[in-house]
N, C-alpha and C positions, 0 to 999 in steps of 0.2 A: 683316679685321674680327675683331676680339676676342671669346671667348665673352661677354663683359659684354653688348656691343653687342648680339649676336645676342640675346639674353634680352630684351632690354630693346625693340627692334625688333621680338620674336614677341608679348613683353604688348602694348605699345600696339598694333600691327598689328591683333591680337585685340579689341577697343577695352576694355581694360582700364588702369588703371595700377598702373607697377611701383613700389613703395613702399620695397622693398629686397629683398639678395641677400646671402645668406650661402655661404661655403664652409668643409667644416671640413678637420681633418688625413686622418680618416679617410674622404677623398670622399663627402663626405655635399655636395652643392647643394642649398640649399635657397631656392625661391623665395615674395616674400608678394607678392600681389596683392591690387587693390582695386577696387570696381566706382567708375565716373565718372558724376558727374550728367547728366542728362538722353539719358544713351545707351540705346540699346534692346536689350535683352537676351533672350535664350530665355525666363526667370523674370522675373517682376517683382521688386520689392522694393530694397534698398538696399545688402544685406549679398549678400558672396560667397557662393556655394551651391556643393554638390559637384561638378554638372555643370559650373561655370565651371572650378573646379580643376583637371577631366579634362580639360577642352579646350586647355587652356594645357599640360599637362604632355605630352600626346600629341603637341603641335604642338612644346613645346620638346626630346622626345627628335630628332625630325626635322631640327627646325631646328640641333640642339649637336653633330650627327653631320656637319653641312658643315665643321665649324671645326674636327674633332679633338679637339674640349673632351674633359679628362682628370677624370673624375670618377666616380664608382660607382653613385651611387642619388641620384636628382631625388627634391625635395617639395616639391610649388606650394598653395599656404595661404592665408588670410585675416590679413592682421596685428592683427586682435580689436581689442576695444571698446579700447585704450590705444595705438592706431595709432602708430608714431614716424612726425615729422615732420623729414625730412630736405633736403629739396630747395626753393630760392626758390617750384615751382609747388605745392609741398606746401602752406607757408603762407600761399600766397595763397588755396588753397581753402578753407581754414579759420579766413580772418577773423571774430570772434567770436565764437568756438567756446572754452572751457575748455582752457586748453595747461599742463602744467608743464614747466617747461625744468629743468634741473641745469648751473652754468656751472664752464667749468674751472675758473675761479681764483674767490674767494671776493669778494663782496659786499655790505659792510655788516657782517660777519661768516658768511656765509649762501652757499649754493652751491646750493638752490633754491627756486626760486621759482613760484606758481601765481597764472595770473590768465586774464582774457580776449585773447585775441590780436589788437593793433591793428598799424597801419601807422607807419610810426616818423615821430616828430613833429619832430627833428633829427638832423642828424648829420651825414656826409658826402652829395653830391646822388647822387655814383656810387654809392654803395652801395647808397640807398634805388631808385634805378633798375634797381640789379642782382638787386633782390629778397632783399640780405643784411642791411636792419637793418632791425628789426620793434619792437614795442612791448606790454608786458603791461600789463593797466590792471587795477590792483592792489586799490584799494578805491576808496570815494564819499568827499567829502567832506565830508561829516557823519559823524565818526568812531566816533559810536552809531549809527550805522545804516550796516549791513551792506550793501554792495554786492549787490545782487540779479542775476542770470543775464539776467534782460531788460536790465535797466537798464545791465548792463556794456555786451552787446552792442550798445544804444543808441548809447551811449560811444565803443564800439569803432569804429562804422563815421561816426560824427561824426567821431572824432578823424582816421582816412582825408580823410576830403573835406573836411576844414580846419575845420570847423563847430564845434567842443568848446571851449566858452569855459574858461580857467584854473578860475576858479571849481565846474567842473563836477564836475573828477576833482583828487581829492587827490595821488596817485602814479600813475606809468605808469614802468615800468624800460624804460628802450630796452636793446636788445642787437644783435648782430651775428652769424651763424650762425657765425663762426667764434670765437666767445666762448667758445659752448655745444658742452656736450659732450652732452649728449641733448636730447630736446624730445617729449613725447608727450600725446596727448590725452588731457583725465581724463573717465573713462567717466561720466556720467548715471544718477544713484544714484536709484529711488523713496523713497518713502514708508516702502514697505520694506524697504529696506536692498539691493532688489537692482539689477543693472544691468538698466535699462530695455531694450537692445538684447538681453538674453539669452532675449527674447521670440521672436526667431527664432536660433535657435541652430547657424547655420549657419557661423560661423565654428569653432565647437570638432570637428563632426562633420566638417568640409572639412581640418582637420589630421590629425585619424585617420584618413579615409578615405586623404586623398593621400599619406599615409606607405604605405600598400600598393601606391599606382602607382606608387611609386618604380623606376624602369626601371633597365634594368644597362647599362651602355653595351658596346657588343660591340666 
């Protein structure tokens, strides 16, 4: 078993999910976790908390010590309100939800693109099976009126379950995960300008704290 594996086997095990894993030159591992809907947790709430971090980091020095993983200092974190979406079970969790992708090659002139996240309306059957081609529903069509945040995700989950008459939506860009070279959630702005999830700020304090539990490996 690969350190990857094992990482990835101690988050979910933990009932977390793993969102991504960085390594750098100077054995820095750094892991982002992310809490799952309807799971039960020590804390309530939505958002990672510090105690999650320590629990995952404690269980992954234990767990990275079977495998000989070669690395200096662990840091298990919150991937914050611009989540990257990496994996088929990533966007299927965040069907109309606010997504900007950036594609490798250019489109239309344009390399990215922001809209709500649908289910892709053609393409290949494997693919869309495999959870690799998805769909941005881009504006309404009424082109003085602004696609609304309800009204996309409306859109969004009609165009899923076939129901989305042409008429409905002017643009939808289908793509393919392997298109894209990023894809992240755009964070929920108020009124006033701030992000609405920085109400519980437990995503910024679970990065600084876990950079101190960063473990040395012996």
């Amino acid at each position: 078993m690969t350190w990857l594996n094992v990482v990835e086997t101690t988050v979910t095990g933990l009932g977390y999910e793993l969102v991504d894993c960085e390594r750098s030159s100077h054995g820095l591992l750094r892991v982002y976790i992310d809490r799952l809907p309807d799971q039960p947790y020590d804390l309530p709430g939505d958002l990672v908390t510090v105690d999650d971090c320590e629990k995952v980091n404690r269980q992954l020095q234990y767990a990275l010590e079977t495998v000989d993983a070669d690395y200096s200092r662990l840091e298990v974190s919150s991937p914050g309100v611009d989540r990257p979406l990496k994996t088929p079970a990533h966007f299927e969790r965040f069907l109309g939800e606010q997504v900007e992708i950036s594609l490798k090659a250019p489109f239309q002139g344009r390399k990215k693109y922001s809209g709500v996240l649908c289910a892709s309306q053609d393409g290949d059957e494997a693919a869309i099976a495999a959870g690799q081609a998805w769909g941005l529903v881009l504006k309404s069509a009424d082109a003085d009126k602004p696609l609304s945040k309800t009204a996309a995700k409306k859109l969004a989950k009609a165009a899923e379950k076939g129901l989305a008459e042409p008429q409905d939506v002017e643009e939808v860009l289908g793509f393919t995960l392997d298109e894209i070279r990023e894809a992240r959630l755009v964070p929920e702005v108020s009124f006033k300008g701030r992000v609405r999830r920085e109400a519980t700020p437990a995503s910024e304090v679970a990065v600084d704290e876990a950079q101190e539990l960063g473990g040395q490996k012996k």
